[in-house]
BATOR-71494 format. One record per atom (N, C-alpha, C, O, CB): residue in one letter; z, y, x; atom name. Coordinates in Angstrom, 3 decimals. Glycine has a CB too. Layout:
# residues N
type;Z;Y;X;atom
A;Z;Y;X;CA
...
//
This chain:
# residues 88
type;Z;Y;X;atom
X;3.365;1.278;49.896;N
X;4.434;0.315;50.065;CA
X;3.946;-1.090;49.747;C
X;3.099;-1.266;48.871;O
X;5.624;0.678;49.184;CB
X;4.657;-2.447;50.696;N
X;4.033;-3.365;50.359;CA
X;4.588;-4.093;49.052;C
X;5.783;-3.855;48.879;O
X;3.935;-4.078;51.437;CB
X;4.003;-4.933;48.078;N
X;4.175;-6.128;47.231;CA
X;5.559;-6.670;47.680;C
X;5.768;-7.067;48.826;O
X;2.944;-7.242;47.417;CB
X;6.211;-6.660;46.987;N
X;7.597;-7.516;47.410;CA
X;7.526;-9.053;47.293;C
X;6.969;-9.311;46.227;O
X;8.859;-7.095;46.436;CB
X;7.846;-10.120;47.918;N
X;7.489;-11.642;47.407;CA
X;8.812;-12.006;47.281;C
X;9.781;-11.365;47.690;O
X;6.574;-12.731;48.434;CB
X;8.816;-13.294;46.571;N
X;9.935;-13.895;46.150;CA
X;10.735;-14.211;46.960;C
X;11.870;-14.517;46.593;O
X;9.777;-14.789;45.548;CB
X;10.386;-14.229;48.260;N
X;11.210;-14.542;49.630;CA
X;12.446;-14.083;50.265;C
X;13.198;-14.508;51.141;O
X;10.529;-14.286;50.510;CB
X;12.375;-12.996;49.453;N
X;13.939;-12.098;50.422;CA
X;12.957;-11.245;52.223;C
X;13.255;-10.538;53.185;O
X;15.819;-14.244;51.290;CB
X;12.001;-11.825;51.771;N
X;11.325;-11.182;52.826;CA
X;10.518;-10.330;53.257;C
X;10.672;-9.437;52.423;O
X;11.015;-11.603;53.158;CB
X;9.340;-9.759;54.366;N
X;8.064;-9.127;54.158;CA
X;8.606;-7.669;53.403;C
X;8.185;-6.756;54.113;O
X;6.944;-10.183;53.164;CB
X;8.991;-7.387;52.823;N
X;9.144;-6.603;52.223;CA
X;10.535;-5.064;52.551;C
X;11.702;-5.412;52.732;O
X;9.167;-7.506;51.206;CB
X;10.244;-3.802;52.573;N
X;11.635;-2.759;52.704;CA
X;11.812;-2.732;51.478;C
X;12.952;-2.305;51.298;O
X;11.583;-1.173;53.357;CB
X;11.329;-2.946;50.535;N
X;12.233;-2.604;49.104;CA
X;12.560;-3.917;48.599;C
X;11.791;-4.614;47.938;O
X;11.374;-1.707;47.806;CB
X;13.727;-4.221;48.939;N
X;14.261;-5.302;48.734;CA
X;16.124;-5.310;49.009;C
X;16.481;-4.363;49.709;O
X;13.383;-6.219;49.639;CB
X;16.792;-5.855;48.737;N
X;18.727;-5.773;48.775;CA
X;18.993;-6.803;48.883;C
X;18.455;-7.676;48.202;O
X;19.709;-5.285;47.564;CB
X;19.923;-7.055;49.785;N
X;20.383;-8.504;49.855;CA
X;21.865;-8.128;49.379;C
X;22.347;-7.003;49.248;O
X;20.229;-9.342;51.504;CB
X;22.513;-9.501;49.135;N
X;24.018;-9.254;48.418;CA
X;24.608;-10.806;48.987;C
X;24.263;-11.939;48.648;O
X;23.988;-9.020;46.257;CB
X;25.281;-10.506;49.643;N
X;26.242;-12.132;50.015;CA
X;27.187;-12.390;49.710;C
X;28.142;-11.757;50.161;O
X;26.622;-12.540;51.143;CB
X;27.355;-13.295;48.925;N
X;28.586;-13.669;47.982;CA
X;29.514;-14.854;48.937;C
X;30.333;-15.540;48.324;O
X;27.925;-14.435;46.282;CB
X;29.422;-14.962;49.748;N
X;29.855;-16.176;50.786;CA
X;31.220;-15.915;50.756;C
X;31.570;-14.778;51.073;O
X;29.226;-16.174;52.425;CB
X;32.429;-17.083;50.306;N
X;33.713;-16.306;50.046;CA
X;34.084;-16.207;49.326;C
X;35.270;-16.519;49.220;O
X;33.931;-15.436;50.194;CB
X;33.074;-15.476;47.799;N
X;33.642;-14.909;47.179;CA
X;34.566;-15.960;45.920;C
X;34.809;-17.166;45.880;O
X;32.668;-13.937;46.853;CB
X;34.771;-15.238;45.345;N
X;35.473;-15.877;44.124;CA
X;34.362;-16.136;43.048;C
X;33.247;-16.098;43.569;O
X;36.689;-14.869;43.492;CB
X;34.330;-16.447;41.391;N
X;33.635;-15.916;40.734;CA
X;33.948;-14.684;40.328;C
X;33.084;-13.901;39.933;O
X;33.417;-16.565;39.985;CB
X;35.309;-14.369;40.390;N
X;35.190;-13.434;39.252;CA
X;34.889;-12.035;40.159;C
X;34.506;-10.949;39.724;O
X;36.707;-13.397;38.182;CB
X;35.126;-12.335;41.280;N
X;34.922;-11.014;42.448;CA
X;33.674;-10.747;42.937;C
X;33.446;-9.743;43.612;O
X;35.677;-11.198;43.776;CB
X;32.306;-12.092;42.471;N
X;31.124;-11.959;42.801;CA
X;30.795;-11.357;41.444;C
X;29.802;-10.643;41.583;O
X;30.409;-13.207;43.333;CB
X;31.147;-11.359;40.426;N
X;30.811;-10.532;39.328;CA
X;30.943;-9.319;39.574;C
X;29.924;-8.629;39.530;O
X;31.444;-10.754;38.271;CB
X;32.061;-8.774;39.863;N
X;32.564;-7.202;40.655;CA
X;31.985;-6.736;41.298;C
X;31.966;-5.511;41.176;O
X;33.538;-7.017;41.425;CB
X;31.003;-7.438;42.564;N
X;30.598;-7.053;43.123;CA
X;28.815;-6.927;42.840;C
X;28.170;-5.938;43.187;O
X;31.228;-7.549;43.964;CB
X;28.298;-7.963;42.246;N
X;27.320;-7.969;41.678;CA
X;26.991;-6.530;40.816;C
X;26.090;-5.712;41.005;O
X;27.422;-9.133;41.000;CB
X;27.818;-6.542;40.040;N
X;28.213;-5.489;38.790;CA
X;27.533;-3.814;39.741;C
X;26.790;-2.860;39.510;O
X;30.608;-5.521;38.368;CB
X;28.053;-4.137;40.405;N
X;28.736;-2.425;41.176;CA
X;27.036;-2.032;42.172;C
X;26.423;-0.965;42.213;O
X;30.861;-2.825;42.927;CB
X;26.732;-3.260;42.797;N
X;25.523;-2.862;43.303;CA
X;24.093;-2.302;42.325;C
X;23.297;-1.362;42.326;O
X;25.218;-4.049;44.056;CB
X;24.405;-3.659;41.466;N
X;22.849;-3.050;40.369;CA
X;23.432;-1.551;39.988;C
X;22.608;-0.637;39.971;O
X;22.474;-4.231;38.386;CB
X;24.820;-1.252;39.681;N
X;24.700;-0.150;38.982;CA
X;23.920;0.848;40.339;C
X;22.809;1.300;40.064;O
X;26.332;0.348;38.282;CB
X;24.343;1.085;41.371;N
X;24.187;1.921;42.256;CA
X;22.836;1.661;43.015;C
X;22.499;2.424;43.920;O
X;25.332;1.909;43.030;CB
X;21.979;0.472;42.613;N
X;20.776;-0.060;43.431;CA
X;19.615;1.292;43.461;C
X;19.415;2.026;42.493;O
X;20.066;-1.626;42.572;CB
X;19.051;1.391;44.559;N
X;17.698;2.816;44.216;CA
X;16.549;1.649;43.902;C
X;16.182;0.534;44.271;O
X;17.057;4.237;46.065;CB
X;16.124;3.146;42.566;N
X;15.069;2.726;41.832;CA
X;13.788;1.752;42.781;C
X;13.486;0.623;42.394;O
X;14.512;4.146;41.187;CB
X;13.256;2.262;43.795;N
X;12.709;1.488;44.510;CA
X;12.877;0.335;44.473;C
X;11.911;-0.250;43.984;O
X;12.804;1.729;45.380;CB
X;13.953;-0.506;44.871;N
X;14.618;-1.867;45.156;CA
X;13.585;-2.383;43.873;C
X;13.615;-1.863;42.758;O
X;16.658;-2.036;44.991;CB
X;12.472;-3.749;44.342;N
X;12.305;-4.686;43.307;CA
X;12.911;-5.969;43.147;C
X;12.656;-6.856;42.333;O
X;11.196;-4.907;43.262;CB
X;14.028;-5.899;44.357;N
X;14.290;-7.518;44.182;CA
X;15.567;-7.289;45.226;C
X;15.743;-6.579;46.216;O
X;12.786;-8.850;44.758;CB
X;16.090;-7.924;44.746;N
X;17.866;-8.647;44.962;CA
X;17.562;-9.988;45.389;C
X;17.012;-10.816;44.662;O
X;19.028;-8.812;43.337;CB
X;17.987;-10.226;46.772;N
X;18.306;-11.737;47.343;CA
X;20.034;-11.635;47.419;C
X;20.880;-10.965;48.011;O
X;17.452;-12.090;49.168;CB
X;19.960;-13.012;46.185;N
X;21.797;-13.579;46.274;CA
X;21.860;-14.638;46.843;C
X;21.293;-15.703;46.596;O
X;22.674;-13.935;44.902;CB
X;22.931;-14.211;48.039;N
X;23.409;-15.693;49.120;CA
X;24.384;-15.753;48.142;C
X;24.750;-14.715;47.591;O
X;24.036;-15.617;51.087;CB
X;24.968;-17.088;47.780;N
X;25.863;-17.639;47.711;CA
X;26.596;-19.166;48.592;C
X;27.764;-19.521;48.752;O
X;25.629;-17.616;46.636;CB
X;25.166;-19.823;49.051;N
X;25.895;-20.947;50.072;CA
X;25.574;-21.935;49.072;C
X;24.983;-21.797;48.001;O
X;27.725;-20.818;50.563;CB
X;26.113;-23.045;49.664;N
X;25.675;-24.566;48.884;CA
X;26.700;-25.871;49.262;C
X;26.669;-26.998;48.767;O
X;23.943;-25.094;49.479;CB
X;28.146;-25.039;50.902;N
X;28.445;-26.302;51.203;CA
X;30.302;-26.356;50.353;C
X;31.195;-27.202;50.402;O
X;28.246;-26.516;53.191;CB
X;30.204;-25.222;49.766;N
X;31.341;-25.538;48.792;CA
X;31.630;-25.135;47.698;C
X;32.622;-24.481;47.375;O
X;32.262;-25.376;49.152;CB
X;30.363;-25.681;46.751;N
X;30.243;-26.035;45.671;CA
X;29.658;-25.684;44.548;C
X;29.398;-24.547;44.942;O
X;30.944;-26.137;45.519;CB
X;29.095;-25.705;43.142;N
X;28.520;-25.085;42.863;CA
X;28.818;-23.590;41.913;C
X;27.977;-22.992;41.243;O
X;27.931;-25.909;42.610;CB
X;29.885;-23.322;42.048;N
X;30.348;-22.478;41.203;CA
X;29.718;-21.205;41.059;C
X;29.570;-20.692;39.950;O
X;31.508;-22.337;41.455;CB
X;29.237;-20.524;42.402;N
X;28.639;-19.238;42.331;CA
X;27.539;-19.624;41.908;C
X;27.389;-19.306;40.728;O
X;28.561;-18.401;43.478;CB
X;26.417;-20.348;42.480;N
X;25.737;-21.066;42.017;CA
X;25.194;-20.743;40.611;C
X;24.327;-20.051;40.077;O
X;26.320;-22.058;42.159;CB
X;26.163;-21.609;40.305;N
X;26.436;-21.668;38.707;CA
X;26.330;-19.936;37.971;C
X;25.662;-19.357;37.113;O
X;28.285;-22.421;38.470;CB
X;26.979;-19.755;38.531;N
X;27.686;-18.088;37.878;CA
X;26.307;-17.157;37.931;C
X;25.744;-16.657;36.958;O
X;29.240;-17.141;39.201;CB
X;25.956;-17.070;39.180;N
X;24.398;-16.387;39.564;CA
X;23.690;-16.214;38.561;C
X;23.344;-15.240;37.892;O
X;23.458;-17.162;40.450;CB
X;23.457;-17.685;38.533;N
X;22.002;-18.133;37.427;CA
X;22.270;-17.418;36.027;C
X;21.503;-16.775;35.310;O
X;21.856;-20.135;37.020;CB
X;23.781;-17.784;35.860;N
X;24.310;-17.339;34.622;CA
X;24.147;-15.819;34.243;C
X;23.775;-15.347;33.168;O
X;25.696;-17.674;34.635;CB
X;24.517;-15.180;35.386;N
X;24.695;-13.834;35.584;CA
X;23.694;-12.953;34.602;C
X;22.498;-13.244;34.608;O
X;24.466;-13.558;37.104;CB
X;24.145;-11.939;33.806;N
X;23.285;-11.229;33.559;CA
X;23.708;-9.781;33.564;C
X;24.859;-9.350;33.637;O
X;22.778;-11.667;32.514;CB
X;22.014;-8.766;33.430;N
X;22.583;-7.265;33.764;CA
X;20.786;-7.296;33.447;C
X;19.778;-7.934;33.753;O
X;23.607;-6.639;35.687;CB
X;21.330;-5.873;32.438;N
X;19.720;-5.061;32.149;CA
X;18.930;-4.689;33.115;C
X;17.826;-4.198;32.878;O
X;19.752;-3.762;31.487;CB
X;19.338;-4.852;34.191;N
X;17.946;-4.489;35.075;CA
X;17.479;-5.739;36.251;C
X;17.178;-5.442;37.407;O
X;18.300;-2.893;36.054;CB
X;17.481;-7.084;35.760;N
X;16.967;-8.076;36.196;CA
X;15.905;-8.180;35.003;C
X;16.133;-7.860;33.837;O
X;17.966;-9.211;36.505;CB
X;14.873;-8.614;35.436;N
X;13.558;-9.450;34.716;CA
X;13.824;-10.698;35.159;C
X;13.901;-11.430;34.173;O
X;11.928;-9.023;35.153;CB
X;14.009;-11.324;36.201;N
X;13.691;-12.506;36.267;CA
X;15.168;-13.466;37.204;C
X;16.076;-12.724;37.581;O
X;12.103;-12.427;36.992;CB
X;15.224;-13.987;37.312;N
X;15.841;-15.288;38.548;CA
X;14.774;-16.027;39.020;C
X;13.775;-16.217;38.327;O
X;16.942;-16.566;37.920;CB
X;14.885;-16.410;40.011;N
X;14.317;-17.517;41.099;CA
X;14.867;-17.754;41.977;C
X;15.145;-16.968;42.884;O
X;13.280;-17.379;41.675;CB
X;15.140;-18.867;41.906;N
X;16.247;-19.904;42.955;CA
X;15.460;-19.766;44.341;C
X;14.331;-20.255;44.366;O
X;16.378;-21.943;42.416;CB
X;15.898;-19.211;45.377;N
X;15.096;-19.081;46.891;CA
X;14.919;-20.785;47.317;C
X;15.271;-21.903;46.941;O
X;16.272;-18.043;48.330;CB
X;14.211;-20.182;48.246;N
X;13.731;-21.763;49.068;CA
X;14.689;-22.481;49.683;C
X;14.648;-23.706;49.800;O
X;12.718;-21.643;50.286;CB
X;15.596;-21.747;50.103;N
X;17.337;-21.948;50.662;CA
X;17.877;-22.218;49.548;C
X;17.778;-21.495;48.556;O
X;18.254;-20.611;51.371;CB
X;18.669;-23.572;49.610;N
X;19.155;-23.822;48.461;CA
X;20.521;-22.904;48.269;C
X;21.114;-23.284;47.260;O
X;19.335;-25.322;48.371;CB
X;20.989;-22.150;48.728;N
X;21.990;-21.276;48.817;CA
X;21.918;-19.937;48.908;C
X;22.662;-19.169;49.518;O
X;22.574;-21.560;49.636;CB
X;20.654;-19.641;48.038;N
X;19.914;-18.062;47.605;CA
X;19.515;-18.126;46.243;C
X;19.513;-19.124;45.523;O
X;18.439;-17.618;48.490;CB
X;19.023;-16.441;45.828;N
X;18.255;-16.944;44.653;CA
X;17.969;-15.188;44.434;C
X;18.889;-14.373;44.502;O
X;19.241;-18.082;43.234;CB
X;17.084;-14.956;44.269;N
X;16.547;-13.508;44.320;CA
X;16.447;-13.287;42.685;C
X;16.157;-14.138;41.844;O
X;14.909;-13.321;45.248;CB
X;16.691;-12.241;42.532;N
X;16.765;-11.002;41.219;CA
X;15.475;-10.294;40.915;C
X;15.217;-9.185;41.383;O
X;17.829;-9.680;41.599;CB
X;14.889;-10.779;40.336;N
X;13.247;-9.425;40.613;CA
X;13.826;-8.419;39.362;C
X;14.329;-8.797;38.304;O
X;10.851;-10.303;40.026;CB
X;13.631;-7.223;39.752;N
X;14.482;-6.015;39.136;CA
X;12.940;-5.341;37.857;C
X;11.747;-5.577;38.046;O
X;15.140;-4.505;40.897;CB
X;13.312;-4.821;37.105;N
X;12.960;-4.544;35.825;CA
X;12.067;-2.901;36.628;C
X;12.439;-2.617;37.767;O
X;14.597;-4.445;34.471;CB
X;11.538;-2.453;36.305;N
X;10.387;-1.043;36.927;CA
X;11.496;-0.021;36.139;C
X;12.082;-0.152;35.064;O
X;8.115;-0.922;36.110;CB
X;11.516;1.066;37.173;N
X;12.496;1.851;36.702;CA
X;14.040;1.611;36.389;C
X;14.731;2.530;35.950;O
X;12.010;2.180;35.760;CB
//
């Protein structure tokens, strides 16, 4: 299997999650519900949230936490930001 990169890209073990819409408190809900159910495989979570109304998810993302993230990194799209997931 290949190296996953920070991109949201190149890569099958990878999840995307689009929060476009959402609320905060419903991108939490939904955030919440995927890591629990994510397969072990998955090293990385790309979060859309968008950029043209406002920064709240944004905000919330970065904030966001859950035991099986290691890291954040804000994507190259200013309206992403990928999860690199913890081994196992």
């Amino acid at each position: 299997m290949k190296k996953c990169t920070l991109l949201c890209i190149y890569s099958k073990i990878y999840n995307k999650v689009d929060l476009h819409g959402e609320t905060v408190y419903s991108a939490q809900k939904v955030l919440t519900a995927r890591l629990k159910n994510i397969s072990p495989d998955v090293r990385e979570v790309c979060v859309i949230f968008g950029y043209h109304s406002g920064t709240a998810l944004k905000d919330f993302v970065m904030r966001y936490k859950n035991k099986k993230i290691a890291k954040k990194v804000l994507g190259l799209n200013q309206g992403s930001a990928v999860f690199v997931l913890k081994d196992g």
